[in-house]
C-alpha positions in Angstrom: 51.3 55.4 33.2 54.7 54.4 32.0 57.6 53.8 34.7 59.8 56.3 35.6 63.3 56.1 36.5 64.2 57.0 40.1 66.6 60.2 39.8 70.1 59.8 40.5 71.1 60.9 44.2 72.8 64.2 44.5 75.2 64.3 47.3 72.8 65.8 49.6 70.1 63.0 49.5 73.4 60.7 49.7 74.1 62.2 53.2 70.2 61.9 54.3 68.1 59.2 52.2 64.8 59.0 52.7 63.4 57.1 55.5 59.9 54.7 55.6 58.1 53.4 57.9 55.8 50.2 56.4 52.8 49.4 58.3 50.7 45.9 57.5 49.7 43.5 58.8 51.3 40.7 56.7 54.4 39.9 56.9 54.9 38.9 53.5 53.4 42.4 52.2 55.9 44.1 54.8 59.0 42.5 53.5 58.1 43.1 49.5 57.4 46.3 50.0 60.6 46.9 52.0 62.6 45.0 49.2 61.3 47.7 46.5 61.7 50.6 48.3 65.2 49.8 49.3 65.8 49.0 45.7 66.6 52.8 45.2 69.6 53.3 47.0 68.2 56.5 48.0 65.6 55.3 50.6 65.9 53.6 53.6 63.3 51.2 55.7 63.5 52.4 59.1 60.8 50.4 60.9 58.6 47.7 59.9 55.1 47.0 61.9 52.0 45.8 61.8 49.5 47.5 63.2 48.7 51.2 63.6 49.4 51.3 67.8 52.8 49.7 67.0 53.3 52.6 64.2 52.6 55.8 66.6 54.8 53.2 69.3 57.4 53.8 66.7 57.2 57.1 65.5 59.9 59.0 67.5 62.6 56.0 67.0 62.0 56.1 63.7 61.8 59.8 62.5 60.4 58.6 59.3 59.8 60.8 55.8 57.0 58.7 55.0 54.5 56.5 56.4 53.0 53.4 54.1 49.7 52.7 56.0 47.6 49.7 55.5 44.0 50.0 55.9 42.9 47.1 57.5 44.8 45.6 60.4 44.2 43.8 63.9 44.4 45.9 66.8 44.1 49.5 65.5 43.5 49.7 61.6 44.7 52.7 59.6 42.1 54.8 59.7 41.9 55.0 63.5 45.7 55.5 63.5 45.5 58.0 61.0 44.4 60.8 63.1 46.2 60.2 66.1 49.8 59.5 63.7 49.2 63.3 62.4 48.5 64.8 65.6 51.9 63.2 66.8 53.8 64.5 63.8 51.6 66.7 61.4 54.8 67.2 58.8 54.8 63.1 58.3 53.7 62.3 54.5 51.4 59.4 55.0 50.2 56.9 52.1 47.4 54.9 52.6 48.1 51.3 51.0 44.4 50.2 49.9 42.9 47.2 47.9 41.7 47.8 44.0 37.5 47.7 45.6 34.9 50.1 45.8 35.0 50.0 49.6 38.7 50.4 49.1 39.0 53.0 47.1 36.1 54.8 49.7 38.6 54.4 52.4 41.2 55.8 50.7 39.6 58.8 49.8 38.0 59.5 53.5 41.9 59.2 54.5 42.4 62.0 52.0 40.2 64.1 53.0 41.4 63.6 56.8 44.9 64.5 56.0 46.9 61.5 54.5 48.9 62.4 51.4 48.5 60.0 48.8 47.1 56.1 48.2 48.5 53.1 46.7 46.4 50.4 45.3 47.6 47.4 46.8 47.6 44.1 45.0 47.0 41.1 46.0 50.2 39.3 47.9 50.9 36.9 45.1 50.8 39.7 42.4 52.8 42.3 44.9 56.6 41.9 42.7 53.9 43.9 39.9 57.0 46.2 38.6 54.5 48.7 37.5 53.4 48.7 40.9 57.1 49.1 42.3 57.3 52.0 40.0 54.0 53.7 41.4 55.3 53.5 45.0 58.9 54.9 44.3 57.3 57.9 42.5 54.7 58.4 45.5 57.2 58.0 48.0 60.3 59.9 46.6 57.6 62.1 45.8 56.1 62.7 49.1 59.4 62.9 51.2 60.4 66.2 49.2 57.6 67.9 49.8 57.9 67.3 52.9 61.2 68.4 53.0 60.4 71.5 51.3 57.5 72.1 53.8 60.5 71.9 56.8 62.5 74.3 55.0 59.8 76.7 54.3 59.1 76.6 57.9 62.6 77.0 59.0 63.0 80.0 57.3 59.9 81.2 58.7 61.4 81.0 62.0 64.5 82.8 60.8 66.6 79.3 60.9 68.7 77.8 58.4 67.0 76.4 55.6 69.3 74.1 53.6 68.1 70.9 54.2 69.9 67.8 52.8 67.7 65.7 50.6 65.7 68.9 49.8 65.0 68.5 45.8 66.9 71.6 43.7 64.3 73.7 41.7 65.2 73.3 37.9 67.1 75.9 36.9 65.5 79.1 35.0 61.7 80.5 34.9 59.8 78.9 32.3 58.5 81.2 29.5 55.2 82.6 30.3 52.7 83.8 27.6 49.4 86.3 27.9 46.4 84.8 28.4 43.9 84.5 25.6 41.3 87.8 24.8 39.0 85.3 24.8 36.6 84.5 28.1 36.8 80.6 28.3 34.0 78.4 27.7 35.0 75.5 29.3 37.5 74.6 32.0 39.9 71.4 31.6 41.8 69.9 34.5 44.3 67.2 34.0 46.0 65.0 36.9 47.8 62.0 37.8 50.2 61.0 40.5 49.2 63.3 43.9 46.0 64.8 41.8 43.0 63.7 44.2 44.5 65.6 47.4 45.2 68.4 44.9 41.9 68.2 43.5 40.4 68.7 46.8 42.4 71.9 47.5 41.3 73.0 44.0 37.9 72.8 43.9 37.3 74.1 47.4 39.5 77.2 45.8 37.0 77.3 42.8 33.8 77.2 45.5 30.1 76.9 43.4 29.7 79.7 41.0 31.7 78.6 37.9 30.0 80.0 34.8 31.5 77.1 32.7 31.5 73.8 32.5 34.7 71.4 34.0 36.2 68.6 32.9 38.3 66.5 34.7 40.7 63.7 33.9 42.5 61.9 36.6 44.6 58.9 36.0 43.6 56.1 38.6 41.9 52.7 38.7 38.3 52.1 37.2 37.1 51.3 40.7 38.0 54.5 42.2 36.7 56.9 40.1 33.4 56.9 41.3 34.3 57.8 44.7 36.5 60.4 44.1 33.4 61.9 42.2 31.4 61.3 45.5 34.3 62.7 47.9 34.6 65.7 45.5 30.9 66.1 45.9 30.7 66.3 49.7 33.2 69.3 49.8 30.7 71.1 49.0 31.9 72.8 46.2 30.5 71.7 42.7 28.5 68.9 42.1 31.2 66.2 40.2 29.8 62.6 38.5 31.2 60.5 36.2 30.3 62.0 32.5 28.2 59.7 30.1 27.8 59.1 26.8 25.9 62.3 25.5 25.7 63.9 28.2 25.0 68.4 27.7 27.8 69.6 29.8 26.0 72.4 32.8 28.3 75.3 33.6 29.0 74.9 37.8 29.8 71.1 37.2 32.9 68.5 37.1 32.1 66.1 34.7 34.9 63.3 35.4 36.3 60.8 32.9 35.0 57.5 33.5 37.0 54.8 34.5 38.8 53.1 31.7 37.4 55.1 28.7 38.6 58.4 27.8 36.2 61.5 27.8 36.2 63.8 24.6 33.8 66.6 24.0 31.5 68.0 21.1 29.7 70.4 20.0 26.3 70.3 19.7 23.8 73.0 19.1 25.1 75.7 20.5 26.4 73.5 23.8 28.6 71.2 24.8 28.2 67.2 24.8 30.6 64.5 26.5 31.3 61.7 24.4 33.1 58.7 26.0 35.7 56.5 24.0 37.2 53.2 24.3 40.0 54.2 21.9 42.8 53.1 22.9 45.3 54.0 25.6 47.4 57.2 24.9 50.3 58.2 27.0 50.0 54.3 28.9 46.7 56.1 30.1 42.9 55.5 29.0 41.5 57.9 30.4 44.0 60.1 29.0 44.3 63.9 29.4 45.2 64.7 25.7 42.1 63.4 23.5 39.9 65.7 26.4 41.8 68.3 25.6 42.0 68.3 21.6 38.7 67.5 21.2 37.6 70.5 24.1 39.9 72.9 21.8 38.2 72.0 18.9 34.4 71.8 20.3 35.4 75.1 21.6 36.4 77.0 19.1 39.8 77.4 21.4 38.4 79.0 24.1 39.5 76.7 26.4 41.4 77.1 30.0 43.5 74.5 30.9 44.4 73.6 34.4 47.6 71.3 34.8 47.8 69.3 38.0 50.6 67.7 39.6 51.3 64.1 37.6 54.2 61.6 36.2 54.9 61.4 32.7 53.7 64.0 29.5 50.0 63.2 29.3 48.7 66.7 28.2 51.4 68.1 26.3 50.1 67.3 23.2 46.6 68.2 23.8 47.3 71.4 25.5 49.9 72.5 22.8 46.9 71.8 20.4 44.5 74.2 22.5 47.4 77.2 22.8 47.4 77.2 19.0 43.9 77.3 19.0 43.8 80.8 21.3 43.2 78.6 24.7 45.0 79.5 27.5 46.8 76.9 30.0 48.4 77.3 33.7 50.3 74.7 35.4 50.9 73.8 39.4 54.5 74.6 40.3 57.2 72.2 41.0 57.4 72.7 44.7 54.0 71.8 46.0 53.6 69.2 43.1 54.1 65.4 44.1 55.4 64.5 41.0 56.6 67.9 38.4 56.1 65.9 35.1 52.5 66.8 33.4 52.6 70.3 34.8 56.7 70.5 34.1 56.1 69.2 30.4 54.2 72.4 29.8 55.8 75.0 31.6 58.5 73.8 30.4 57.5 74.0 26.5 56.4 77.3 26.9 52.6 77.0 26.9 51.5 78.2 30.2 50.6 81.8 31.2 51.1 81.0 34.6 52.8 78.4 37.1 51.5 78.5 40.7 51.7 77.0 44.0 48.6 74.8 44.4 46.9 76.8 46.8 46.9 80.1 44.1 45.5 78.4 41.0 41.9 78.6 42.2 42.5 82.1 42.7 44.0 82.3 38.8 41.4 80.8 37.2 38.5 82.7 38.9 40.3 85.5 37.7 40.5 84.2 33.8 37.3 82.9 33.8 36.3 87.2 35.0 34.5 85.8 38.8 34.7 87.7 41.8 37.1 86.3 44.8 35.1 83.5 46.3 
């Protein structure tokens, strides 16, 4: 993914930056990471530790946005922290800092699915002044402290309180267009994702339950090595069965068939079904696998009758592809900008007037059952 430029503060977030907490055990790791985030002049370091007893030790002084956890540490590592840092303070945005392995990306998503928000891949200390990995964590975090912002305010004015709440990210002004959904019943669901997708994807596809009558395909922008075990994590909700897709492969209705790491996924017809082919070609968007070549070649295998769901995700990676598929009869919807980490796949398309419909996360399940003709489930 390309960099993205931190926004410039409005006077609000001037008043009330964002605050961190860095937990790790290396000292080294803890100061770089303080230097980047306190690049942005909009986020502020408020405690620096190095274990997770000293982090929940911390947690009231502190009154951190959001909580940069290291995995492995001396005295109480991350994930035995984890559960006991949410019980404290359930509204804290927590991202797990993890190393580019398999048993690190494993972690990670087990810390997902007990209620962190996002992961980092870590690298390794002499490669930590990466700036595409300063980049990453600005976007995450920025990211992460206005939703949680928003989640305050939604629950202050469920308690009948005030709900302005400085630092609390504006709404872009005006509805995007919205256009009818196609006559045609889909043959094939597409979901694209990037920067917050895997906790989003878990929501989603416990939404969507087993009974899809089409096939899915899934592209979600993260390392090689994690891949497969967002497959397998997506797997034990219970839900669909998910795997990595291979070369040739039929697509079955009732299954995610995920891009594989480093190689984009693009589909075919064949016979009177559907076939995965995987391609090296090369990177679109700063992204291999990319969402756009899944989705012009699903439009085109498909004959357009394609449904298209947008996750949240930096950058414009699906525009393209998804304009392609609208012109073709498909139909697209987009998560909305307030429970999306980072508004810019999603906002791209809502935003150029493809979408029928732009939802909080928690609806689109609901939205698609209901285009692809499926009882609630």
């Amino acid at each position: 993914m390309g960099a993205t430029k931190a926004a410039h503060p409005n006077a609000a977030e001037s008043h009330n930056p964002i605050r961190v907490m860095i937990c790790d055990d290396s000292l080294v790791i803890r100061n770089a990471l303080a230097r980047m985030l306190e690049s942005d002049p909009m986020i502020r370091v408020v405690a620096r530790v190095a274990n997770g007893a000293a982090a929940l030790a911390e947690m009231i002084a502190a009154r951190a946005d959001v909580l940069v956890l290291d995995i492995e540490m001396p005295v109480m590592d991350g994930m035995t922290a984890l559960p006991q840092i949410l019980q404290a303070d359930p509204s804290l945005r927590v991202i797990m800092a993890s190393t580019l392995t398999t048993r690190g990306a494993d972690v990670a998503m087990r810390a997902l699915r007990l209620g962190a928000s996002d992961y980092i891949p870590k690298p390794a200390a002499s490669e930590i002044a990466d700036e595409s990995f300063r980049a990453e964590l600005l976007v995450k975090v920025r990211g992460q402290a206005h939703l949680r912002r928003r989640q305050m305010a939604q629950q202050q004015q469920a308690g009948g309180r005030p709900t302005a709440l400085a630092g609390l990210k504006p709404a872009a002004p005006g509805a995007p267009h919205l256009r009818p959904a196609s006559r045609f019943r889909p043959a094939l669901l597409a979901i694209g994702s990037s920067t917050g997708g895997p906790q989003a994807l878990f929501t989603l596809v416990q939404g969507l339950g087993r009974d899809i009558p089409v096939p899915v395909v899934l592209t979600q922008h993260m390392p090689s090595s994690f891949i497969p075990m967002l497959a397998e994590h997506l797997n034990r909700l219970g839900a669909m069965p998910c795997g990595p897709a291979e070369d040739g492969q039929t697509l079955q209705p009732g299954r995610i068939h995920l891009a594989p790491g480093d190689h984009h996924l693009c589909i075919e017809p064949a016979g009177g079904v559907l076939r995965a082919r995987i391609s090296n070609a090369p990177a679109e968007n700063f992204c291999r696998p990319a969402v756009d070549p899944m989705l012009r070649s699903a439009a085109a295998a498909t004959g357009g009758r394609l449904l298209i769901a947008m996750l949240t995700g930096m950058g414009h990676d699906g525009l393209a592809g998804t304009r392609v598929a609208i012109e073709a009869g498909g139909t697209a919807i987009a998560q909305d900008e307030a429970t999306s980490v980072v508004w810019g796949m999603p906002g791209a398309i809502a935003q150029a007037g493809l979408c029928h419909a732009v939802l909080p996360l928690p609806r689109l399940a609901a939205k698609i059952r209901d285009l692809l003709e499926l009882r609630p489930a």
